[in-house]
C-alpha positions in Angstrom: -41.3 86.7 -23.6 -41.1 90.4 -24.1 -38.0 90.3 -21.6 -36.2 88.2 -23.9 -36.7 89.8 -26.7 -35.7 93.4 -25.4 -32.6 91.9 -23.5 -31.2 90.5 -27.0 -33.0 93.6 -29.0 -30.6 96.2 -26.9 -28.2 93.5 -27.2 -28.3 94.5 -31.0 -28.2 98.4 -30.3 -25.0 98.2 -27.9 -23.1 95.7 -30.4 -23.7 98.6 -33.0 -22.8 101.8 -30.6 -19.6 99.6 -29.1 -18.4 98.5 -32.1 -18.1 102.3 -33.3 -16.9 103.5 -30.2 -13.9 101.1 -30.3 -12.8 101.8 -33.4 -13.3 105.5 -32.4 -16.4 107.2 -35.0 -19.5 108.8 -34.3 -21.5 106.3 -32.4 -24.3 106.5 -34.9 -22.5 106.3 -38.1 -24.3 104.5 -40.2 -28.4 104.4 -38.8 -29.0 101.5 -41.6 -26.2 99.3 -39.5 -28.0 99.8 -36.2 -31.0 98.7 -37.5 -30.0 95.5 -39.0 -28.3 95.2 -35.5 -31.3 95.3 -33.8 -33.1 93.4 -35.9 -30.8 90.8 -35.8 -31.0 91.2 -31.7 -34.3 90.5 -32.0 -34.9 87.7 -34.3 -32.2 85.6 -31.7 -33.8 86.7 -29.0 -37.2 85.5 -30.7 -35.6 81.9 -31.2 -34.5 81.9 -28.0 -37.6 82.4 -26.3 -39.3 79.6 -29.0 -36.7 77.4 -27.5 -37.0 77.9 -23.8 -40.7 77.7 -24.3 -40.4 74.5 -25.6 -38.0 72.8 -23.7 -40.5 71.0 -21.3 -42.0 69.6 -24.3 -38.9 68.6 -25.5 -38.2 66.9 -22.4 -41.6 65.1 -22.1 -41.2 63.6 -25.4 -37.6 62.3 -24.8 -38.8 60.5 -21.8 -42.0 59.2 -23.0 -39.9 57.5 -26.0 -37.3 56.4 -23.4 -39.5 54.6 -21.2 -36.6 53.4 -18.8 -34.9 56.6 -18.6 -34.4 57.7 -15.1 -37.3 60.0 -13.5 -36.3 61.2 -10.5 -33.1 63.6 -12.3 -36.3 65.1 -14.0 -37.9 67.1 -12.1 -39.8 69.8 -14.4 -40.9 72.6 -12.3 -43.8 74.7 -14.0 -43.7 77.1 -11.8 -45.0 80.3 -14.3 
């Protein structure tokens, strides 16, 4: 959970630092755009987590709907 969230939170900081540092300014021009960066990081990185969380559930539900789907291609490993 938390490394998710900090892999696509500094996601957020280096998309604000690169994208000065290409067009050649001060790599913290403007503060306010760095932290909308990062929040931003971290609000994707947030869904993605939700959604690897619940892909097992996901996954259970499809097949107990679709009682002749084929079982032995799903093999969900909870190995956490």
């Amino acid at each position: 959970m938390i490394k998710t969230w900090a892999f696509f939170t500094l996601g957020g900081i280096f998309t604000a630092v690169y994208s000065n540092a290409v067009r050649k300014y001060p790599l913290m021009r403007k503060p306010q755009l760095h932290l909308v960066c990062t929040g931003v990081g971290f609000f994707l990185g947030y869904l993605a987590h939700n959604y690897e969380e619940g892909s097992e559930k996901r996954t259970q539900k499809l097949l107990s709907r679709y009682r002749h789907a084929p079982r032995e291609w799903v093999e969900v490993s909870s190995d956490d």
